[in-house]
C-alpha positions, 0 to 999 in steps of 0.5 A, a space after each residue: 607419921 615422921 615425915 623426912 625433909 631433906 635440905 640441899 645446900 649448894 656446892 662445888 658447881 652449886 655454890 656461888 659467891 654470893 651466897 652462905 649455902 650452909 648458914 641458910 640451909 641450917 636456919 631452914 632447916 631450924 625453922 621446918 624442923 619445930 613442932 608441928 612446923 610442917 604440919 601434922 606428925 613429927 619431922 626429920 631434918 637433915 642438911 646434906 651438901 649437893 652431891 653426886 650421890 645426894 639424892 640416892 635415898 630421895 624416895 624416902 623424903 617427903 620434902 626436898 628443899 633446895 637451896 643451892 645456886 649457879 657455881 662454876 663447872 668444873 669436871 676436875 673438881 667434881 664431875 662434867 655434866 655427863 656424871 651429874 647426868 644421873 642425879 638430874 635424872 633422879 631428881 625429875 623422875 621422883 618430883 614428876 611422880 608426885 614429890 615435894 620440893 621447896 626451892 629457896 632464893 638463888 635455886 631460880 638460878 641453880 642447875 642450868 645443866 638440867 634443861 627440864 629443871 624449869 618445868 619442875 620449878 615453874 619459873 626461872 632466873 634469866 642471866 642478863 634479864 632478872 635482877 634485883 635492887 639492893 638488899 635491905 628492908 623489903 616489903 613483899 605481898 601476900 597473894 591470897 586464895 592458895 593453901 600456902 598463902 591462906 594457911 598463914 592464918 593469923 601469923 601476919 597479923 592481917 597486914 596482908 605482907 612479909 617484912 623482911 631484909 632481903 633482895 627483891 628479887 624482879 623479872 623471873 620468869 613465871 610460868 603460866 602454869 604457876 600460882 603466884 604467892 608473893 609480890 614485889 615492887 620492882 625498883 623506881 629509879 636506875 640503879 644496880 645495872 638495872 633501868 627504872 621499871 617504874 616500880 612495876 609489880 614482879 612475881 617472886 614466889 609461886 606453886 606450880 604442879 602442873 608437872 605432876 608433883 608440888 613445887 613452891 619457890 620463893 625468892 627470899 632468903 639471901 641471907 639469914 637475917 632474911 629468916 629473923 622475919 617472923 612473917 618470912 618462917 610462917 610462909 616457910 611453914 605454911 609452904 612445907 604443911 601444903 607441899 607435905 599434905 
């Protein structure tokens, strides 16, 4: 059976600077779209950008990935809250009654006009409160005992990591109800606004279901040198067979 992902990149009121919404939504959906990446059966992958009408065909989608992030409103340019109002809507009632989603990196930090987005994510990222260090070569380890993390078999080579270069992302907020999968180290001395945390250990991928449906997120992917990790693509895959399953 051929099973549809459809991968959101980040627009208008979804898009922010920091980011290359379509050069990372590409490389996801590169990665999901190889043979037997997603599990059993054939995969579709198509990139669409956020929107308004972008998830009027969502009940045919097996996989939502979400890769978008926190822009600047501007009703002018494309819409006030009140018309984005019907796509929120949307995207709850199919996730709430049983849909898949995959939300990548600087999706903690996307649609902050959506009070109930949080309970579908299982976590978010707090302005003022969650950080990261500088991107460069980061570690991230793996929490075993779920599907996700268990079904990465052999493809770590039993080191147990990611490798990666990435941000670490440090102080989201998790959800009691969300099963962490992913580690990583906070930062050991003051930098990037932050103060020494002392290198605590900071949740930044989990699942979470609690909501009626299957949510993964992971904090990787701020760029696409972060999908060139080997170990990073099997997570990825592994993710999207248990959110497909």
């Amino acid at each position: 059976m051929t099973k549809r992902i459809l991968v959101l990149a980040g627009r208008g009121r979804y898009e922010d600077p920091w980011h290359d919404h379509a050069a990372t939504s590409h490389e996801v959906a590169g990665i999901l779209g190889g043979p037997g990446a997603a599990g059993r059966g054939d995969v579709v992958v198509q990139v669409r950008s956020t929107w308004r009408d972008a998830l009027d065909d969502l009940d045919d989608v097996g996989l939502l990935v979400l890769n978008s992030g926190h822009g600047r409103p501007d009703a002018e340019f494309d819409g006030s809250d009140g018309e984005w109002a019907a796509f929120h809507e949307r995207l709850a009632a199919w996730a709430r009654s049983g849909g898949a989603v995959l939300a990548l990196h600087q999706a903690a930090n996307t649609f902050a006009d959506a009070p109930g987005f949080e309970a579908i994510l299982g976590g978010r990222w707090i302005p003022g409160v969650s950080m990261h260090p500088p991107i460069g070569e980061a570690v991230f380890d793996v929490v075993p005992g779920h599907p996700v993390t268990d079904g990465l078999g052999n493809a770590l080579g039993g080191a147990g990591v990611i490798d990666a270069y990435d941000e670490r992302y440090c102080h989201l907020v998790v959800a009691e109800s969300s099963r962490v999968l992913l580690t990583t180290h906070g930062p050991a001395e003051p930098g990037f606004g932050a103060d020494d945390d002392g290198g605590r250990v900071h949740g930044v991928a989990w699942a979470h279901d609690a909501h009626g449906g299957r949510t993964v997120y992971s904090g990787l992917g701020h760029d696409v040198r972060s999908y060139g990790s080997a170990a990073h693509r099997s997570f990825l895959r592994s993710a999207a067979a248990w959110l497909l399953g």
